[in-house]
N, CA, C and O of each residue as an XYZ file, in Angstrom:
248
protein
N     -32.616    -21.843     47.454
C     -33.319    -20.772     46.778
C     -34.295    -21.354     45.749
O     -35.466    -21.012     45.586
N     -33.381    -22.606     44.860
C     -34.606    -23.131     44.213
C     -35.886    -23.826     44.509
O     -36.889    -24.081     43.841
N     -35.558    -24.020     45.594
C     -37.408    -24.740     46.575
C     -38.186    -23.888     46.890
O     -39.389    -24.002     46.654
N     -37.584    -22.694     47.582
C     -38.196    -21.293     47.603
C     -39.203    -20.902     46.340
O     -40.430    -20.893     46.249
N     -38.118    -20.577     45.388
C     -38.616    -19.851     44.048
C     -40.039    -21.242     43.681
O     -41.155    -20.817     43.384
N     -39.891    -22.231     43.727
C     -40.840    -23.373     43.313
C     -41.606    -23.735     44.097
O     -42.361    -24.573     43.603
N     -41.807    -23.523     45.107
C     -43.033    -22.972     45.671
C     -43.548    -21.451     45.729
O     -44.740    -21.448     46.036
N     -43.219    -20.616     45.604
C     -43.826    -19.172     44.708
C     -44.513    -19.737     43.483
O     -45.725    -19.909     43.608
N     -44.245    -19.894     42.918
C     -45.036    -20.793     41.828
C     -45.688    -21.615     41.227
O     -46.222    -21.696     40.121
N     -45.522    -22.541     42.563
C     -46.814    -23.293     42.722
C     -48.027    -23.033     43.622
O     -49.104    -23.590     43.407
N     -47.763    -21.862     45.005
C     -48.665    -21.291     45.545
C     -48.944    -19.814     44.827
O     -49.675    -19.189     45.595
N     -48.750    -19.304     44.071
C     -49.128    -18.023     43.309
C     -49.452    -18.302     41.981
O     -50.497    -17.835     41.528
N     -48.574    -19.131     41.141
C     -48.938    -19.105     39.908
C     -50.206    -20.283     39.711
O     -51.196    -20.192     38.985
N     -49.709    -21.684     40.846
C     -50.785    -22.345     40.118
C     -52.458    -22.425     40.992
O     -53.616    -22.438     40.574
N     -52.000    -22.455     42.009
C     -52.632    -22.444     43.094
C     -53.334    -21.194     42.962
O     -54.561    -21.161     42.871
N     -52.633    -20.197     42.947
C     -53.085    -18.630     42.657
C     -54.124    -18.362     41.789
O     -55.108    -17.669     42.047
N     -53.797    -19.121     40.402
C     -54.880    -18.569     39.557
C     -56.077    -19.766     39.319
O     -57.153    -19.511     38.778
N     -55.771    -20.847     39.722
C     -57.078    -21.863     39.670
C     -57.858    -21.956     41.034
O     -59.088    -22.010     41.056
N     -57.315    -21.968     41.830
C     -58.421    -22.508     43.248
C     -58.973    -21.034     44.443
O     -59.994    -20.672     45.028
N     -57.508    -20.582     44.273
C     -58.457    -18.537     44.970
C     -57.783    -17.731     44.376
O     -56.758    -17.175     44.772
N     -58.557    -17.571     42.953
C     -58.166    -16.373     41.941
C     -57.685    -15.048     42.712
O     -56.856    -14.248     42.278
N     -58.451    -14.960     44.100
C     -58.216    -13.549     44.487
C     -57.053    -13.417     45.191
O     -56.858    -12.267     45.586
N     -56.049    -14.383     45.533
C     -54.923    -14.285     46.174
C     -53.842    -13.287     45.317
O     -53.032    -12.474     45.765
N     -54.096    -13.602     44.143
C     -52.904    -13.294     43.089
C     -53.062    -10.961     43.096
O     -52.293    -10.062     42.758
N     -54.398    -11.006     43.645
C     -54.801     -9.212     43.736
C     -53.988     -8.635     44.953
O     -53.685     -7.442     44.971
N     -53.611     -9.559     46.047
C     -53.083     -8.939     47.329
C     -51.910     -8.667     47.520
O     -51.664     -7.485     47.765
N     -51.004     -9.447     47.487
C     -49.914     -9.146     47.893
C     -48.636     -8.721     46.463
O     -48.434     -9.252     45.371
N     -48.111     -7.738     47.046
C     -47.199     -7.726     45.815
C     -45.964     -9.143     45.142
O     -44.968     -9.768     45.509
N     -46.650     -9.059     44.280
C     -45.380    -10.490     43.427
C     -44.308    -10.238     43.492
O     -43.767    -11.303     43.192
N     -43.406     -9.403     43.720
C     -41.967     -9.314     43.716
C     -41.468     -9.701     44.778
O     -40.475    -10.424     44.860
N     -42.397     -9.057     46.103
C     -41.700     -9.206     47.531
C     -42.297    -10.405     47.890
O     -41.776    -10.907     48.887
N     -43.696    -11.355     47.157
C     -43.393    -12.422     47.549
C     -42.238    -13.504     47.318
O     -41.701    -14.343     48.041
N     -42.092    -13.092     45.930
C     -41.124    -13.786     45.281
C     -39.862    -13.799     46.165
O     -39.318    -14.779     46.674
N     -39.546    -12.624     46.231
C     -38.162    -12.496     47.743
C     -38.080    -13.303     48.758
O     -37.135    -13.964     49.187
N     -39.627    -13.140     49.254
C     -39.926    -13.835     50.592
C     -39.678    -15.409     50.469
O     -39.077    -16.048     51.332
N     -40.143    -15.895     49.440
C     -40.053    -16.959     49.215
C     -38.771    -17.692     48.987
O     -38.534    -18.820     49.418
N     -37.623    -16.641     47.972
C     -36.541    -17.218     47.930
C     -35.436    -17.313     48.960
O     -34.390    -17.949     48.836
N     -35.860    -16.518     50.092
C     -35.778    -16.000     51.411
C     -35.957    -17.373     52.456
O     -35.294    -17.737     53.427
N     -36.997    -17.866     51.880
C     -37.192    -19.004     52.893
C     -36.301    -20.066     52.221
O     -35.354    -20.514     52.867
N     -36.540    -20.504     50.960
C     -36.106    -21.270     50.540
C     -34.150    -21.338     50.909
O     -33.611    -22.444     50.868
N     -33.519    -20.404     51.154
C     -32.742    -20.364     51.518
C     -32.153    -20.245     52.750
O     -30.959    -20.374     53.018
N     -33.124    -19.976     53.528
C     -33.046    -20.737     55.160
C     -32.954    -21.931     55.502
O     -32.453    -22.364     56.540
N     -33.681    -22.817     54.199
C     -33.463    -24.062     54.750
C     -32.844    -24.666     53.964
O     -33.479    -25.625     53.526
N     -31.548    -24.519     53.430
C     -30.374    -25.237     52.713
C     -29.206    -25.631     54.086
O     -28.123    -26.143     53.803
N     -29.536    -25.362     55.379
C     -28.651    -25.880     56.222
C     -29.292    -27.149     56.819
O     -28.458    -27.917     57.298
N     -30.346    -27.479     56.889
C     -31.509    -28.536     57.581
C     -31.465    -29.303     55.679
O     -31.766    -30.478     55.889
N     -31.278    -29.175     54.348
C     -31.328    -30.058     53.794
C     -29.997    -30.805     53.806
O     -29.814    -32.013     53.659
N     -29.189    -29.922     53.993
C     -27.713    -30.006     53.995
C     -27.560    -31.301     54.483
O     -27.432    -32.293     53.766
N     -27.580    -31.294     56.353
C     -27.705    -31.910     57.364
C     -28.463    -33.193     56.817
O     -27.869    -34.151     56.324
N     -29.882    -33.103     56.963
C     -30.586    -34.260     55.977
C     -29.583    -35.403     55.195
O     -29.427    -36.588     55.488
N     -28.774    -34.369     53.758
C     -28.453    -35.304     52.893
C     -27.381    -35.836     53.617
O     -27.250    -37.051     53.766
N     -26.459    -34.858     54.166
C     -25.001    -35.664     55.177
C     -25.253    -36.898     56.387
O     -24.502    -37.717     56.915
N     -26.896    -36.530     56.540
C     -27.022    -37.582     57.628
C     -27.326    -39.533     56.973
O     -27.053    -40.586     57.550
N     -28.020    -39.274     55.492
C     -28.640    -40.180     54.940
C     -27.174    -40.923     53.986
O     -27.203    -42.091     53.598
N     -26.128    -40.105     53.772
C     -25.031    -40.923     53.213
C     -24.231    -41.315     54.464
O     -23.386    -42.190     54.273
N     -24.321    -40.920     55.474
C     -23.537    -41.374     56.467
C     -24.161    -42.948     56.648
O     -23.556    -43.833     57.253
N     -25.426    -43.113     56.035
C     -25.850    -44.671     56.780
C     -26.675    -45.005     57.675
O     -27.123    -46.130     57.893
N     -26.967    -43.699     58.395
C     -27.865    -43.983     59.341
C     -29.130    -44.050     58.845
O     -29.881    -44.628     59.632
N     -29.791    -43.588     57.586
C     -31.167    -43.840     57.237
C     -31.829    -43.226     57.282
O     -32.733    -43.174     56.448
N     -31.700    -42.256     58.519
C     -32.724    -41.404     59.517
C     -32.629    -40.269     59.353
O     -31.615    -39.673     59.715
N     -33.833    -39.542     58.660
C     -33.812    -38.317     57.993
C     -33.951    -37.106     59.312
O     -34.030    -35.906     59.048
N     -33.965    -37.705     60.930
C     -34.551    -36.818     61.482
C     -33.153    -36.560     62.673
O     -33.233    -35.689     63.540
């Protein structure tokens, strides 16, 4: 959820208001915010996996 939420905030807040001011007019901030923590929490089973694979020894993040 926290990779989620931290990218909402780096594509809306920072990204948003310096490079296309007009992104931040379209979509509603709450349900991106959802969406985002939404994703971010889809992929806590693929980091999971990741970190269990890299203490096992094998190295190989893939």
């Amino acid at each position: 959820v926290a990779f989620g939420v931290g990218l909402y905030l780096f594509n809306f807040q920072v990204l948003g208001r310096t490079v296309f001011p007009w992104f931040q007019e379209g979509p509603d901030q709450t349900f991106e915010l959802f969406a985002h923590a939404a994703f971010g929490l889809l992929l806590v089973p693929f980091f999971l996996g990741m970190h269990r694979r890299l203490q096992a020894g094998t190295g190989e993040p893939y």
